[in-house]
C-alpha positions as CSV (number, residue, x, y, z in Angstrom):
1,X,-36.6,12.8,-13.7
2,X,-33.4,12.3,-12.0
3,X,-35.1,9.4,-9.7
4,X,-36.9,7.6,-12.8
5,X,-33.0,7.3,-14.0
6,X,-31.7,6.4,-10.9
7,X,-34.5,3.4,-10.8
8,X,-33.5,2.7,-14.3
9,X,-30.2,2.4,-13.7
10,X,-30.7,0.3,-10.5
11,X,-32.8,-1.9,-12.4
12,X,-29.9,-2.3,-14.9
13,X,-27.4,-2.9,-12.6
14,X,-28.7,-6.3,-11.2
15,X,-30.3,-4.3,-8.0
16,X,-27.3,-2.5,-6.9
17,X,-27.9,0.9,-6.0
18,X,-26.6,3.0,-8.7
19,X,-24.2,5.4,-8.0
20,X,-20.3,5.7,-8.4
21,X,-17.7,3.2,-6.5
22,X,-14.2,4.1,-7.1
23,X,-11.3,1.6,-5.9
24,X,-7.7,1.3,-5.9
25,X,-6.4,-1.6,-7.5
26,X,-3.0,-3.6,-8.0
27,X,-2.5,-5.0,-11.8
28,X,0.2,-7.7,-12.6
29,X,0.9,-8.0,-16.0
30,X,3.8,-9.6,-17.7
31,X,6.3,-9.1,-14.7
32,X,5.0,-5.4,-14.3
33,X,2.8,-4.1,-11.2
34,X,0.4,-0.6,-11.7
35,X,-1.8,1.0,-9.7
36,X,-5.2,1.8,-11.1
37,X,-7.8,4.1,-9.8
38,X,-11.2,2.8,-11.0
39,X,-14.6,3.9,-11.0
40,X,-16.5,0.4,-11.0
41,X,-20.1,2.0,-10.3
42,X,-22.4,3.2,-12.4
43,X,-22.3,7.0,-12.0
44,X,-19.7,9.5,-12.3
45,X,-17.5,10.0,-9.4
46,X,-16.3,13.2,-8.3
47,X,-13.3,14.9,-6.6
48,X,-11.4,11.4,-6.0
49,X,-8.2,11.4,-3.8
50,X,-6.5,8.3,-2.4
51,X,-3.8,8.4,0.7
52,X,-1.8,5.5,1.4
53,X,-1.3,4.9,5.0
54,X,2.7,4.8,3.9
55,X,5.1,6.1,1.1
56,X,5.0,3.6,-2.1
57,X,8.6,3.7,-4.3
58,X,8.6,2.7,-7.5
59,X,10.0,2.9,-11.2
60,X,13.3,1.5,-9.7
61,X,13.4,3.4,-6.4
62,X,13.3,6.6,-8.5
63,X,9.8,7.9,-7.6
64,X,7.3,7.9,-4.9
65,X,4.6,6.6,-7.4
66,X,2.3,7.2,-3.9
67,X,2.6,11.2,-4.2
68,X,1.7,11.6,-8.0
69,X,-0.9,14.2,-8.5
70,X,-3.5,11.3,-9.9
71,X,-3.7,10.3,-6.3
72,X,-4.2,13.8,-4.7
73,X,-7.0,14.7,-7.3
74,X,-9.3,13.6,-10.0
75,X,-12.1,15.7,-10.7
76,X,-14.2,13.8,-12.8
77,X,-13.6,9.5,-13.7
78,X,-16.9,8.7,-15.4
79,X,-18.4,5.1,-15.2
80,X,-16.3,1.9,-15.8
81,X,-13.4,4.2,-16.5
82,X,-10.0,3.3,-15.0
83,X,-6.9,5.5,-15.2
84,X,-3.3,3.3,-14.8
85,X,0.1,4.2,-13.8
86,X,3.4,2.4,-14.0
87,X,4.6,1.1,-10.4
88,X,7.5,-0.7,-11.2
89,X,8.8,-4.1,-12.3
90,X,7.7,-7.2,-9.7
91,X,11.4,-8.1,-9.6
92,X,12.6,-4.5,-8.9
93,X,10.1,-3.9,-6.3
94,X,10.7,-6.5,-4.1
95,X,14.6,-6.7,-4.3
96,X,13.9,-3.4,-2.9
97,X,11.8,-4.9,-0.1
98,X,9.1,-2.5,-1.0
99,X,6.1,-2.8,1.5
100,X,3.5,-5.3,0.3
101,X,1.0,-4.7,2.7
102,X,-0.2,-1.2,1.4
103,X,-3.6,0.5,2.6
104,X,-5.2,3.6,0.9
105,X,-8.1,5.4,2.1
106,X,-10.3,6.5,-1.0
107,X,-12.9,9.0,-1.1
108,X,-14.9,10.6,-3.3
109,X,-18.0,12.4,-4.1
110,X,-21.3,11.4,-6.4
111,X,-23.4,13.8,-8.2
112,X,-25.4,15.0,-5.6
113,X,-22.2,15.8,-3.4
114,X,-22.7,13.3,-1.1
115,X,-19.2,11.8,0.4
116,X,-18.2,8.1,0.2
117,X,-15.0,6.6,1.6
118,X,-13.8,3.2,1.1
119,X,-10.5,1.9,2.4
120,X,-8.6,-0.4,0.5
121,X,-6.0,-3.0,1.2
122,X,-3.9,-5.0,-0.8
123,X,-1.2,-7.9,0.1
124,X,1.5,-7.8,-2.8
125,X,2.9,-10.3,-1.6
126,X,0.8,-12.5,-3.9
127,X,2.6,-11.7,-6.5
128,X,6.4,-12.3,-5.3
129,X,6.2,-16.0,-6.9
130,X,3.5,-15.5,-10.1
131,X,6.2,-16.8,-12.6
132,X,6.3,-14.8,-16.1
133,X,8.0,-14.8,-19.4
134,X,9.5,-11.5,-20.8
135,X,8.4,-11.0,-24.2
136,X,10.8,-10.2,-26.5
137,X,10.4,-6.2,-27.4
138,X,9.4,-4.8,-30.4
């Protein structure tokens, strides 16, 4: 049974083996940078940590967004699900010369317990001259 699904859903997903695929990505929106842990496969991950290969401040200096317990441990991010946190402003972040070269070592597990790791690296640095207009808030 549980291979007839896992040919279905290969079949489904354009030939890609199914399974889960979690990432670590940077969002820029409006002027505002988050990190989001995604699961773009098409199974459940499990057990999902991330370590950065360096300390990540944020929300003004204030925080080390790079130690929050989302990052140490989620135990379940179904398929296509993406969980977000606030890293701080673009401006804010690199006044404060912030590292823009940031590496993060993801694992996590599928259903059958099986390990995956995947290391991730972004360049913010993209993102220093992305003009923006505040919106006015509500």
């Amino acid at each position: 049974m549980l291979r007839s699904i896992r040919q279905f859903l290969t079949r489904q997903s354009g030939g890609r083996a199914a399974g889960p695929e979690v990432i670590l990505d940077v969002l820029f929106d409006d002027g505002l940078l988050f990190l989001a842990v995604q699961n773009i496969g098409t199974l459940p991950a499990f057990n999902v940590s991330i370590v950065f290969d360096q300390p990540i401040y944020g929300l003004e200096g204030a925080r080390e967004v790079s130690a929050l317990p989302l990052f140490r441990h989620i135990a379940f991010l179904a398929p296509g699900r993406e969980i977000r946190t606030f890293l701080d402003t673009a401006a804010s972040y690199f006044q404060r010369r912030q590292p823009t070269a940031i590496t993060a070592k993801v694992v996590f597990q599928d259903g059958d317990g099986r390990y995956a790791t995947r290391i991730i690296r972004h360049d913010l640095e993209i993102y220093r001259e992305i003009g923006y207009v505040r919106r006015a808030s509500d």
